[in-house]
Predicted model as a PDB file, atoms N, CA, C, CB and O in Angstrom, pLDDT in the B-factor column:
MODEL        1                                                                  
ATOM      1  N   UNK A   1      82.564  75.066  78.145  1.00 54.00           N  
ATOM      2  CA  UNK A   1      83.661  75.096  79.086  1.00 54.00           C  
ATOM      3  C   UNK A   1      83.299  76.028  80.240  1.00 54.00           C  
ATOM      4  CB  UNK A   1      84.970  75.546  78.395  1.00 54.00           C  
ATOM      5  O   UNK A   1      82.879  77.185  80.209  1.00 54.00           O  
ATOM      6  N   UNK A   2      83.606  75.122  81.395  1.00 74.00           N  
ATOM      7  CA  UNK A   2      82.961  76.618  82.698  1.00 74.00           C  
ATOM      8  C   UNK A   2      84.293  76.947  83.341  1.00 74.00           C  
ATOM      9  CB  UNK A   2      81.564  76.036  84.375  1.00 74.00           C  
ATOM     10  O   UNK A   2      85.073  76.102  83.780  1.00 74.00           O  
ATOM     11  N   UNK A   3      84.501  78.455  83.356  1.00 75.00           N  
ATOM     12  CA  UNK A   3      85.186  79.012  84.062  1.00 75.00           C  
ATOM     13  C   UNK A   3      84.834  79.761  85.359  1.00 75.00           C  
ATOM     14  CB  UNK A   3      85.652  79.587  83.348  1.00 75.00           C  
ATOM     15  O   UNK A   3      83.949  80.576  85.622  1.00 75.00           O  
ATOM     16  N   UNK A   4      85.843  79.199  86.094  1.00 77.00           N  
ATOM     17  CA  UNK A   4      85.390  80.065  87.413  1.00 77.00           C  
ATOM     18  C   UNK A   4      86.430  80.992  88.253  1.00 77.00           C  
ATOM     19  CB  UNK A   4      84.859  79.034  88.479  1.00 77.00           C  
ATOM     20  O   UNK A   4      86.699  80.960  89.453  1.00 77.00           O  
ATOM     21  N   UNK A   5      86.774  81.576  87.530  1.00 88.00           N  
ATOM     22  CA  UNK A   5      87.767  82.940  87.291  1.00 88.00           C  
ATOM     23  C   UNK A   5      87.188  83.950  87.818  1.00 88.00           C  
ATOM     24  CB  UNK A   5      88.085  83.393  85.824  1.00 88.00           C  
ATOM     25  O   UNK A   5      85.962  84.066  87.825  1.00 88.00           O  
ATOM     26  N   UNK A   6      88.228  85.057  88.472  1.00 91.00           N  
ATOM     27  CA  UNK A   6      87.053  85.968  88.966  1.00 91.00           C  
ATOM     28  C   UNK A   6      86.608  87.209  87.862  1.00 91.00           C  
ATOM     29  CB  UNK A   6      87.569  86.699  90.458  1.00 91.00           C  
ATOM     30  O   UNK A   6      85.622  87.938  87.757  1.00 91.00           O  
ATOM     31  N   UNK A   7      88.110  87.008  86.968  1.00 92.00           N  
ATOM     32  CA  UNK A   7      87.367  87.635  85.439  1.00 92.00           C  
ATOM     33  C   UNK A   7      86.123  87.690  85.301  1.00 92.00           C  
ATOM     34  CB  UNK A   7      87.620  86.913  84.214  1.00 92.00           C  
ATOM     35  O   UNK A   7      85.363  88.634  85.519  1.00 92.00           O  
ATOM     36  N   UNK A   8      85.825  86.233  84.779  1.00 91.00           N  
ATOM     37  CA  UNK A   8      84.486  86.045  84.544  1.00 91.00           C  
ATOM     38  C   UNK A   8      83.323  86.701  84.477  1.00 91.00           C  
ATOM     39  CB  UNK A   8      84.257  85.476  85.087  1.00 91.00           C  
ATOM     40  O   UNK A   8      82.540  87.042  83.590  1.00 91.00           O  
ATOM     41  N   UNK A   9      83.452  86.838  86.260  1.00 93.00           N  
ATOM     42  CA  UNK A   9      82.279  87.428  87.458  1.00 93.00           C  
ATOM     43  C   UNK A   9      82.527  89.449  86.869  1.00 93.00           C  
ATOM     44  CB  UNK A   9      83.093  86.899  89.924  1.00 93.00           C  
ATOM     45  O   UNK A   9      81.744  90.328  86.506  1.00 93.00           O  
ATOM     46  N   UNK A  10      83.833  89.380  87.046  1.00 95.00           N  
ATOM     47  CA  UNK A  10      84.018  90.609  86.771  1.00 95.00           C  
ATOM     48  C   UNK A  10      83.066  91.406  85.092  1.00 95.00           C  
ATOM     49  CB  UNK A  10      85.712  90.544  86.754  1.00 95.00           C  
ATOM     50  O   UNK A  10      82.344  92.393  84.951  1.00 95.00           O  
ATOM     51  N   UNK A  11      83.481  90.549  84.318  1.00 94.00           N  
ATOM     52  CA  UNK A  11      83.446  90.983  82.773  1.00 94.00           C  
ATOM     53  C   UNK A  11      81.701  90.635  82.695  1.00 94.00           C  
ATOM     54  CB  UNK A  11      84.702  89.849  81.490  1.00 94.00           C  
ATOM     55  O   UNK A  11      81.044  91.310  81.903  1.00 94.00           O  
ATOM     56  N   UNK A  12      81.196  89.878  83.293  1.00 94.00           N  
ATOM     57  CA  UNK A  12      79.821  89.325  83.141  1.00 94.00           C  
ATOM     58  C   UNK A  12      78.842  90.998  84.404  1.00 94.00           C  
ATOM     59  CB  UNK A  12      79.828  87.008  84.028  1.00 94.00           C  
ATOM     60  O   UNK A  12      77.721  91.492  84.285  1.00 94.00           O  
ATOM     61  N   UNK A  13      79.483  91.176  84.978  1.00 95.00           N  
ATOM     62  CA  UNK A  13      78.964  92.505  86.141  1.00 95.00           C  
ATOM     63  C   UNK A  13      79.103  93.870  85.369  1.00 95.00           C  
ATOM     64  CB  UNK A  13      80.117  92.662  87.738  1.00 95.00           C  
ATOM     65  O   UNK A  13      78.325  94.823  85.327  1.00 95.00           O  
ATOM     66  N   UNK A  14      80.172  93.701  84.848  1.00 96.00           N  
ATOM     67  CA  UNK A  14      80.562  94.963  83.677  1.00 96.00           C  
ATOM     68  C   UNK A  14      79.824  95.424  83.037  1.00 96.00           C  
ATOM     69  CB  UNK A  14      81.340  94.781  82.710  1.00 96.00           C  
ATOM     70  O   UNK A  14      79.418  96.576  83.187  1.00 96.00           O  
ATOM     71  N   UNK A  15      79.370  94.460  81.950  1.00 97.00           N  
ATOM     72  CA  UNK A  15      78.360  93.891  80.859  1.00 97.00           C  
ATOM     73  C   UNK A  15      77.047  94.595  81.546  1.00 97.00           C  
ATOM     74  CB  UNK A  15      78.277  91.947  80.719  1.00 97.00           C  
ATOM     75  O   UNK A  15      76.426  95.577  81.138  1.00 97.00           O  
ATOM     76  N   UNK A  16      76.810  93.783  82.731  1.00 97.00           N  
ATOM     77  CA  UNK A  16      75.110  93.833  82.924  1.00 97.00           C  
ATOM     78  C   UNK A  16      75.513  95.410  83.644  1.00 97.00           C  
ATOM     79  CB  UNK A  16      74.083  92.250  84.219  1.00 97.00           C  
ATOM     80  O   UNK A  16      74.504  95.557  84.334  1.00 97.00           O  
ATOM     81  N   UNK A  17      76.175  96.384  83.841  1.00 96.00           N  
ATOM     82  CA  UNK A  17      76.015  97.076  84.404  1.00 96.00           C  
ATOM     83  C   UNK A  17      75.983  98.399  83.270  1.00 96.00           C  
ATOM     84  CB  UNK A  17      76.833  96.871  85.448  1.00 96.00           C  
ATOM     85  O   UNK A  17      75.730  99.552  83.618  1.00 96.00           O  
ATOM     86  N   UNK A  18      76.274  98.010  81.925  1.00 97.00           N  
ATOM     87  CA  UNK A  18      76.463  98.694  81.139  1.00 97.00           C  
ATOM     88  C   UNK A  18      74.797  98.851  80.503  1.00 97.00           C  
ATOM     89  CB  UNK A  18      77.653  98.165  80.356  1.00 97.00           C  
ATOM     90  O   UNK A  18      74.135  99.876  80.341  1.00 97.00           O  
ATOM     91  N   UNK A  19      74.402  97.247  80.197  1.00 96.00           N  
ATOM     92  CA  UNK A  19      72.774  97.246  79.718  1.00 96.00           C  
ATOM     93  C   UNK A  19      72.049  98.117  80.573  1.00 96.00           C  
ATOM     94  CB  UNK A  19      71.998  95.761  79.811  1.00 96.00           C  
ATOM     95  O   UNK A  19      71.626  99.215  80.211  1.00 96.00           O  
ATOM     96  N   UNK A  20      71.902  97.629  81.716  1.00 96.00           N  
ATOM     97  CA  UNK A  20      71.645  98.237  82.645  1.00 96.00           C  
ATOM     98  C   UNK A  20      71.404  99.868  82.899  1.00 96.00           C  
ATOM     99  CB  UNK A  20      72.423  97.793  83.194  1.00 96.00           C  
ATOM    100  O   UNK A  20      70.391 100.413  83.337  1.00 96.00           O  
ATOM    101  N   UNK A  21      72.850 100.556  82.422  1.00 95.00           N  
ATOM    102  CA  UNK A  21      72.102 101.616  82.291  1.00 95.00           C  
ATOM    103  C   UNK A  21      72.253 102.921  81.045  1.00 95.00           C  
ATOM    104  CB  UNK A  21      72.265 102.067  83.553  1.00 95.00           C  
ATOM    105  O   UNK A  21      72.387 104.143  81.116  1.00 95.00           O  
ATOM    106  N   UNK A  22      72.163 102.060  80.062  1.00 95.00           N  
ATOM    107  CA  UNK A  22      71.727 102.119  78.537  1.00 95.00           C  
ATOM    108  C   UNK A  22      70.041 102.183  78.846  1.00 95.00           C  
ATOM    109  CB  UNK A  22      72.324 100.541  77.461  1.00 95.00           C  
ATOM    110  O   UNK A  22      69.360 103.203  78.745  1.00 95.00           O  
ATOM    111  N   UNK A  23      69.643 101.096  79.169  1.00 95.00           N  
ATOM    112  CA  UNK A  23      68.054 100.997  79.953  1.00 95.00           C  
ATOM    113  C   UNK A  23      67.506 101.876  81.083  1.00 95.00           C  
ATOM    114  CB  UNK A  23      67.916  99.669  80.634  1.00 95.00           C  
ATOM    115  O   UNK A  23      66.300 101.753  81.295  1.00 95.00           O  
ATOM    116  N   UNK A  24      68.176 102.729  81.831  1.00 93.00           N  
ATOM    117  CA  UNK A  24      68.210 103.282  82.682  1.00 93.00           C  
ATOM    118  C   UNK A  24      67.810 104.581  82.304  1.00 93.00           C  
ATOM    119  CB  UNK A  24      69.211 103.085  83.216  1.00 93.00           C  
ATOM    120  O   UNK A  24      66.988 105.242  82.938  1.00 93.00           O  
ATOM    121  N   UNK A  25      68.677 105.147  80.748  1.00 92.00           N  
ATOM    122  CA  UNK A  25      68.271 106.427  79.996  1.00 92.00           C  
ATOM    123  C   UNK A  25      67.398 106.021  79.105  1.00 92.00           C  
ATOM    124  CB  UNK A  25      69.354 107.201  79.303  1.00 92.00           C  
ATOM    125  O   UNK A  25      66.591 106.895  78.791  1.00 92.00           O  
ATOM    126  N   UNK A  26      67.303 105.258  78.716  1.00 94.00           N  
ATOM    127  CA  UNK A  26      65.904 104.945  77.737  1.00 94.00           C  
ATOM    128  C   UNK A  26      64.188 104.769  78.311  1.00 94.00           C  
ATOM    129  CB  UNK A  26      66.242 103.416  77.040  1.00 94.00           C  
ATOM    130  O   UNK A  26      63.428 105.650  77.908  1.00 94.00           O  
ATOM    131  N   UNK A  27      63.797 104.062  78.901  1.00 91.00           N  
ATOM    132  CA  UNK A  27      63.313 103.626  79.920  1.00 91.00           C  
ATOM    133  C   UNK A  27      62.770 104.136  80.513  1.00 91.00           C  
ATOM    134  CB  UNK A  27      63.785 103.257  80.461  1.00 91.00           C  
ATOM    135  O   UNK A  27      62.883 103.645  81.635  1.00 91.00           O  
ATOM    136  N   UNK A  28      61.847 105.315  80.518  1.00 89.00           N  
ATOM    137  CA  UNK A  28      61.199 105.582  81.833  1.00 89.00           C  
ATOM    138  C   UNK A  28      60.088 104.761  82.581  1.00 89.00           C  
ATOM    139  CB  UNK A  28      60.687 106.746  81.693  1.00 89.00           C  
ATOM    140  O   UNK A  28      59.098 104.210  82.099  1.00 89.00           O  
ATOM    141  N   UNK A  29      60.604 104.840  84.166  1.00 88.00           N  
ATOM    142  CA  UNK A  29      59.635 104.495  84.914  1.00 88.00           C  
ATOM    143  C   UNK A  29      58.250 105.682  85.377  1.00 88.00           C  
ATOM    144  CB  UNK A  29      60.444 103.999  86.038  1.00 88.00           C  
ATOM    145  O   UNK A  29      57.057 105.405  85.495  1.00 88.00           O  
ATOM    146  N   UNK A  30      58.839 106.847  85.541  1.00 90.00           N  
ATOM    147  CA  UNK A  30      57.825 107.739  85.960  1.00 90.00           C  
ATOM    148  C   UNK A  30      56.975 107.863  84.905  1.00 90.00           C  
ATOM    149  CB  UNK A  30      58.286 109.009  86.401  1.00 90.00           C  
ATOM    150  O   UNK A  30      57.465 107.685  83.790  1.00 90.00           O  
ATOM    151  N   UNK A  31      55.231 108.261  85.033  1.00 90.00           N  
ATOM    152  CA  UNK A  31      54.470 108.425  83.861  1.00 90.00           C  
ATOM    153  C   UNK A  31      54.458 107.615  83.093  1.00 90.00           C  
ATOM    154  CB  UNK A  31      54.672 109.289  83.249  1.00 90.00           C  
ATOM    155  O   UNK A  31      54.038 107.913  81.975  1.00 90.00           O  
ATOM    156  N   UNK A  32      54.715 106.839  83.242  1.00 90.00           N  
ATOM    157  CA  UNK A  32      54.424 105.321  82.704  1.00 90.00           C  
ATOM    158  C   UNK A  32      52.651 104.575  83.210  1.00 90.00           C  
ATOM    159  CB  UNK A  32      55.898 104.219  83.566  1.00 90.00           C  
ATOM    160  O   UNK A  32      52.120 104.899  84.272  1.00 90.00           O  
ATOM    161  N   UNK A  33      52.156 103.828  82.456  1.00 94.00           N  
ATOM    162  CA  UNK A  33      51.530 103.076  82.909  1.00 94.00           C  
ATOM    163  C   UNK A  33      51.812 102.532  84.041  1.00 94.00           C  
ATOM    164  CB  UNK A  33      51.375 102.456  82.234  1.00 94.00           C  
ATOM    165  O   UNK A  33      53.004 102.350  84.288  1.00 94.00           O  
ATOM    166  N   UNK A  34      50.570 102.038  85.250  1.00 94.00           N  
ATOM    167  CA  UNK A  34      51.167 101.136  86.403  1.00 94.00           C  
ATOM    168  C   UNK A  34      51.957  99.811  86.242  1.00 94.00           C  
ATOM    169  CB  UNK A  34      50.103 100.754  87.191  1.00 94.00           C  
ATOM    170  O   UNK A  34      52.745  99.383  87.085  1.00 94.00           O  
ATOM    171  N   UNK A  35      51.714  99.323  85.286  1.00 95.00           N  
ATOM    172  CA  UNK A  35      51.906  97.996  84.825  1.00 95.00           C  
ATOM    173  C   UNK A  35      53.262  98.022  84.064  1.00 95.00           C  
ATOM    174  CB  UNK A  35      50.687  97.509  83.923  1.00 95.00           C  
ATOM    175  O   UNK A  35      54.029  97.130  84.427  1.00 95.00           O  
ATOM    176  N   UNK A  36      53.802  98.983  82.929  1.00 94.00           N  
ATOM    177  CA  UNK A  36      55.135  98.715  82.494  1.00 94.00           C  
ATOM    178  C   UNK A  36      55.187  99.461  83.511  1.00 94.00           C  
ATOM    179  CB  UNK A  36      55.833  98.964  81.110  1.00 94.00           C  
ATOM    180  O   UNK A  36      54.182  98.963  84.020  1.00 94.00           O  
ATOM    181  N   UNK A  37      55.565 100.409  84.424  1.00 94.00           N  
ATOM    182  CA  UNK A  37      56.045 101.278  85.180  1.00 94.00           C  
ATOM    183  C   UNK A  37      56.962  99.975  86.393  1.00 94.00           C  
ATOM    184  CB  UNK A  37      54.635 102.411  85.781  1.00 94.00           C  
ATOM    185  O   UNK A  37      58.109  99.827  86.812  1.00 94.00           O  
ATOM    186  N   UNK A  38      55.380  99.144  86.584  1.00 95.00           N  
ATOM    187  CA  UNK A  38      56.356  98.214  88.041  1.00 95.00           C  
ATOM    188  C   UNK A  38      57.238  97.239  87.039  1.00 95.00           C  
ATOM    189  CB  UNK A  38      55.062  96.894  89.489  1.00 95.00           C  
ATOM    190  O   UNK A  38      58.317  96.977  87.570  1.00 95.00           O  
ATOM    191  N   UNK A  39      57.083  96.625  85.732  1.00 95.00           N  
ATOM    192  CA  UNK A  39      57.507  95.710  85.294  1.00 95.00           C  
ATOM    193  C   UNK A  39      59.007  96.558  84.999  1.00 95.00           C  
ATOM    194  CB  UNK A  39      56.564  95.042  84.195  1.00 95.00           C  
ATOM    195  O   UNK A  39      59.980  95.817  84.859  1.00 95.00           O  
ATOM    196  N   UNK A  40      59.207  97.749  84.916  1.00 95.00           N  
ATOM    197  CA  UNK A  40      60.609  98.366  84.499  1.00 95.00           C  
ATOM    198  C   UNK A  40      61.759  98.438  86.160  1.00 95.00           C  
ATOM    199  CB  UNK A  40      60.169 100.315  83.718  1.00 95.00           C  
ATOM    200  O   UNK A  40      62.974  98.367  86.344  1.00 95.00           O  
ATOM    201  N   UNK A  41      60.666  98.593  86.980  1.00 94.00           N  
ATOM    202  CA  UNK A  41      61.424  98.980  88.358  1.00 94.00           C  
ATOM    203  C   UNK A  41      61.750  97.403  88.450  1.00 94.00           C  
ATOM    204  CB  UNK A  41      60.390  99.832  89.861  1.00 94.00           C  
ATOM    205  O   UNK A  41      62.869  97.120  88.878  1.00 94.00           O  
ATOM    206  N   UNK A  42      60.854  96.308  88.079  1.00 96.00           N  
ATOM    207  CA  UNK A  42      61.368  95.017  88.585  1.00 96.00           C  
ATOM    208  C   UNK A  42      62.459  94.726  88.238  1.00 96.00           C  
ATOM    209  CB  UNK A  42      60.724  94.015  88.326  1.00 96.00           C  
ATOM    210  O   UNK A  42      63.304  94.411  89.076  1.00 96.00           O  
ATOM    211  N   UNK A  43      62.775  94.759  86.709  1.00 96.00           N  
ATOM    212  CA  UNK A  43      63.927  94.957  85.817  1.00 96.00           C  
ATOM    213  C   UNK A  43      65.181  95.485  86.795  1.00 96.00           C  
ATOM    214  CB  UNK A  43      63.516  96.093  84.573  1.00 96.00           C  
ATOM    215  O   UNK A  43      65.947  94.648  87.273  1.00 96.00           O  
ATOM    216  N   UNK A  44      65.339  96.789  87.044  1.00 95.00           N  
ATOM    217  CA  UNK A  44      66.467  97.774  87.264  1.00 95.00           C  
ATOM    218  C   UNK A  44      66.309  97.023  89.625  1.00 95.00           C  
ATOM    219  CB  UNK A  44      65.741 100.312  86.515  1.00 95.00           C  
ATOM    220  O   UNK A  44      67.321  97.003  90.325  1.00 95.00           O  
ATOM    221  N   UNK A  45      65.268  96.699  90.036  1.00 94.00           N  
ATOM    222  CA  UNK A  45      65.775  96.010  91.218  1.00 94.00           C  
ATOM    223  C   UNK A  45      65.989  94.664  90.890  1.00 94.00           C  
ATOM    224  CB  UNK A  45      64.889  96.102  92.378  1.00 94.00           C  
ATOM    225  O   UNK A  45      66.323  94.253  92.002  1.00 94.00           O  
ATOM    226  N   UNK A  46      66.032  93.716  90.175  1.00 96.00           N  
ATOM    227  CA  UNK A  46      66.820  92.499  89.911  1.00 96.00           C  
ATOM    228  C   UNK A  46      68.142  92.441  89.359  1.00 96.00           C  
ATOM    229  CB  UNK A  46      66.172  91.790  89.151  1.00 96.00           C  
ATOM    230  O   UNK A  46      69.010  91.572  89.442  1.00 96.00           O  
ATOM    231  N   UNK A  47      68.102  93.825  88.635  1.00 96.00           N  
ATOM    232  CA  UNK A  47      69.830  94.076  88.467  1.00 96.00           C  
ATOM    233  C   UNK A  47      70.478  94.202  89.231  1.00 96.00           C  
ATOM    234  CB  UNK A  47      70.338  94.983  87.927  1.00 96.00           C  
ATOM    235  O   UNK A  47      71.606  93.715  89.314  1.00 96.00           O  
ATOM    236  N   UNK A  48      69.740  95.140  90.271  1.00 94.00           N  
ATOM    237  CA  UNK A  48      70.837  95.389  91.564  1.00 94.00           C  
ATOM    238  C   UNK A  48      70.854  94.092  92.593  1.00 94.00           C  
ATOM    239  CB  UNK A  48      70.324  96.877  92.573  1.00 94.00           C  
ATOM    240  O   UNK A  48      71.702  94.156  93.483  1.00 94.00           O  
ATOM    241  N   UNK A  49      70.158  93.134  92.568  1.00 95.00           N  
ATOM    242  CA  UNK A  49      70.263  92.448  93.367  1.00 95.00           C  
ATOM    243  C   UNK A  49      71.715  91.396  92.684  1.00 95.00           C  
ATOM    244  CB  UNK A  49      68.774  91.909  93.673  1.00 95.00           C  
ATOM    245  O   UNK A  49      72.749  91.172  93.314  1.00 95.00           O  
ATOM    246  N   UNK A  50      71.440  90.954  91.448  1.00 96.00           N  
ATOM    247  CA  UNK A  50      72.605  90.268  90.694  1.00 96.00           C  
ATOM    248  C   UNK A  50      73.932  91.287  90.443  1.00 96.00           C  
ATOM    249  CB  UNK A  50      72.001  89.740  89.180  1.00 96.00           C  
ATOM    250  O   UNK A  50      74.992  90.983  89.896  1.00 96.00           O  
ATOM    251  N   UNK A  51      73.665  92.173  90.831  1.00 96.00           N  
ATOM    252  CA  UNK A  51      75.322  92.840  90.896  1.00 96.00           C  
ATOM    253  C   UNK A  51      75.625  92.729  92.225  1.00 96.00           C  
ATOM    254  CB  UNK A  51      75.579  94.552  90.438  1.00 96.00           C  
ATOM    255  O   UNK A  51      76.702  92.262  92.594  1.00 96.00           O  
ATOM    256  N   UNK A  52      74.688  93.154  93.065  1.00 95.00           N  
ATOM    257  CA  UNK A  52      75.350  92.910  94.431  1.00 95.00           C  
ATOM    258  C   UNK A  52      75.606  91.315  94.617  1.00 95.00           C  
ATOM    259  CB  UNK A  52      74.345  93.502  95.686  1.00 95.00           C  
ATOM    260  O   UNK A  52      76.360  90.863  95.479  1.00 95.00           O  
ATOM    261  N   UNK A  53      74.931  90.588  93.761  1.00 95.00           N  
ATOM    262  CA  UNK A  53      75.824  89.406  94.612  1.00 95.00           C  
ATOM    263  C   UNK A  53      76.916  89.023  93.936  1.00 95.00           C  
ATOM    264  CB  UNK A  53      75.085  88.048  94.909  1.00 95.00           C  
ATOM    265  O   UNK A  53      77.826  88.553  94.619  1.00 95.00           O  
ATOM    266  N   UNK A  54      77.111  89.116  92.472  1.00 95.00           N  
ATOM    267  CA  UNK A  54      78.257  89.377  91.472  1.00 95.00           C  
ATOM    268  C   UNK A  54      79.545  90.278  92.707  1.00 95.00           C  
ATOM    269  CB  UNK A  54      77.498  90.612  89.832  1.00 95.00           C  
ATOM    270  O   UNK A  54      80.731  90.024  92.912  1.00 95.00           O  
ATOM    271  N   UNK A  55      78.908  91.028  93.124  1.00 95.00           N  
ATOM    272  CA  UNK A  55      80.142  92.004  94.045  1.00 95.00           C  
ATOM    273  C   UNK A  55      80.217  91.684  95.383  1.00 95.00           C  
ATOM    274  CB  UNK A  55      79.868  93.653  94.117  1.00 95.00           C  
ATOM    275  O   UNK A  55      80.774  92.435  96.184  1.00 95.00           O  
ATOM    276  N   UNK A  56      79.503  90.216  95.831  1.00 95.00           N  
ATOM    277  CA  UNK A  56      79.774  89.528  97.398  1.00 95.00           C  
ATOM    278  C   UNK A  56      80.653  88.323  96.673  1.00 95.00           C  
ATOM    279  CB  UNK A  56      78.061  88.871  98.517  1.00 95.00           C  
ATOM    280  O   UNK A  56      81.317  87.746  97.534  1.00 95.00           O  
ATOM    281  N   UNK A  57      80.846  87.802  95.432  1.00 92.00           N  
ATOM    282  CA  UNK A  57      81.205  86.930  95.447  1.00 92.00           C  
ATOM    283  C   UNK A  57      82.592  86.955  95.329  1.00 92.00           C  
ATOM    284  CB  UNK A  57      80.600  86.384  94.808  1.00 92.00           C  
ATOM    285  O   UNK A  57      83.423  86.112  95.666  1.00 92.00           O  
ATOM    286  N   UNK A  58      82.755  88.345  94.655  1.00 93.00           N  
ATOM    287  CA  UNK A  58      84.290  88.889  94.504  1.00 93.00           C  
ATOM    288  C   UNK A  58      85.038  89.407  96.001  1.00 93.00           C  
ATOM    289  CB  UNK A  58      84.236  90.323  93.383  1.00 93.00           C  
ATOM    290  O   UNK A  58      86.198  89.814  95.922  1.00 93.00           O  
ATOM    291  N   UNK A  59      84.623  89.393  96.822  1.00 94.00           N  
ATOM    292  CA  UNK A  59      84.365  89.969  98.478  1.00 94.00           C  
ATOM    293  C   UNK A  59      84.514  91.178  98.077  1.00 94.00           C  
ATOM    294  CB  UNK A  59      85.440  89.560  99.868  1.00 94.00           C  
ATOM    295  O   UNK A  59      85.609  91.728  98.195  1.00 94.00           O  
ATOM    296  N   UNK A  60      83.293  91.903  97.451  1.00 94.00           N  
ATOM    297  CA  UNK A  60      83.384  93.338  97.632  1.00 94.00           C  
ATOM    298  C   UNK A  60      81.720  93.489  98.417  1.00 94.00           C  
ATOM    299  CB  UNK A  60      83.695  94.288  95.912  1.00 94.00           C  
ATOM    300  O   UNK A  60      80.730  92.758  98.456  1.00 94.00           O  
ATOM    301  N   UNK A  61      82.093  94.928  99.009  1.00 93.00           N  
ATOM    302  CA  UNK A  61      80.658  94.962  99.560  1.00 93.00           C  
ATOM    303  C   UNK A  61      80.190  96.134  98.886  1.00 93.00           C  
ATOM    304  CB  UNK A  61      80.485  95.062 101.208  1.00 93.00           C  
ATOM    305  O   UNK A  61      80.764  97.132  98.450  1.00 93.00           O  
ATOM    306  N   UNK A  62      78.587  95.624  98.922  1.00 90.00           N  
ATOM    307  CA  UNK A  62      78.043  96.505  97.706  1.00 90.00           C  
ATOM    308  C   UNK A  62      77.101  97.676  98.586  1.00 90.00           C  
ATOM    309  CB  UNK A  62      76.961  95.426  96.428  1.00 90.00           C  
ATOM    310  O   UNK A  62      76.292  97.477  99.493  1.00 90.00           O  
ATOM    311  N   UNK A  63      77.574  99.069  97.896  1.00 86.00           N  
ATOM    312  CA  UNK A  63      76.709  99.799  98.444  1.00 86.00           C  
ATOM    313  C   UNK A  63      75.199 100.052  98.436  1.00 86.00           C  
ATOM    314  CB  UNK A  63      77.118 100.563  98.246  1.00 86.00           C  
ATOM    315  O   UNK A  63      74.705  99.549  97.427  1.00 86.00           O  
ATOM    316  N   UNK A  64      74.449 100.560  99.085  1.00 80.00           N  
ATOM    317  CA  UNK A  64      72.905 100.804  99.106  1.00 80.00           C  
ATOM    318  C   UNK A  64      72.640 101.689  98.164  1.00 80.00           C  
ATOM    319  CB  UNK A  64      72.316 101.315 100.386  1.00 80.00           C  
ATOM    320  O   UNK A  64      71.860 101.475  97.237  1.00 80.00           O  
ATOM    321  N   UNK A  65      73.415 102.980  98.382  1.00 77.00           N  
ATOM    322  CA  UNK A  65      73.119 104.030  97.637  1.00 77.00           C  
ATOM    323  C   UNK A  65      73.976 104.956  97.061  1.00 77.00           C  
ATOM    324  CB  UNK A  65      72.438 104.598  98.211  1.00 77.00           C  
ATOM    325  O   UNK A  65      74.825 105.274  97.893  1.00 77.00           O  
ATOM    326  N   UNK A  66      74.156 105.635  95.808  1.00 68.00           N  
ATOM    327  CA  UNK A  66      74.668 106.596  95.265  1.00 68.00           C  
ATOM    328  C   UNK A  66      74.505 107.875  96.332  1.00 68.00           C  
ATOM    329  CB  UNK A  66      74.046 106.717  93.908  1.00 68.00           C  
ATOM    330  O   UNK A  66      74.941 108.987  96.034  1.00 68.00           O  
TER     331      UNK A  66                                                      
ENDMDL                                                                          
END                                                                             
């Protein structure tokens, strides 16, 4: 069944924002190998790209930076 609620968008942004940074304290990128090091940053910048658009679709605008 597809819903297109803005719940949805909401509870699904929630979610990934929670993994997100559960992974964020676990996870290091620094002192890492080059190789998991970029494969972890790819991770944590594809999140932000799917929340920011999770948060254009809701018309919120998403900030750059903390």
């Amino acid at each position: 069944m597809k819903n297109y609620e803005p719940s949805t968008i909401v509870s699904y942004c929630f979610r990934l924002s929670h993994v997100i940074s559960s992974a964020w304290e676990t996870l290091n990128v620094i002192g890492q190998d080059e190789e998991i090091a970029q494969a972890r940053l790819y991770l944590f910048t594809c999140a932000r790209f799917v929340l920011a658009g999770g948060m254009r679709l809701l018309s919120l605008t998403p900030i750059d930076r903390m």
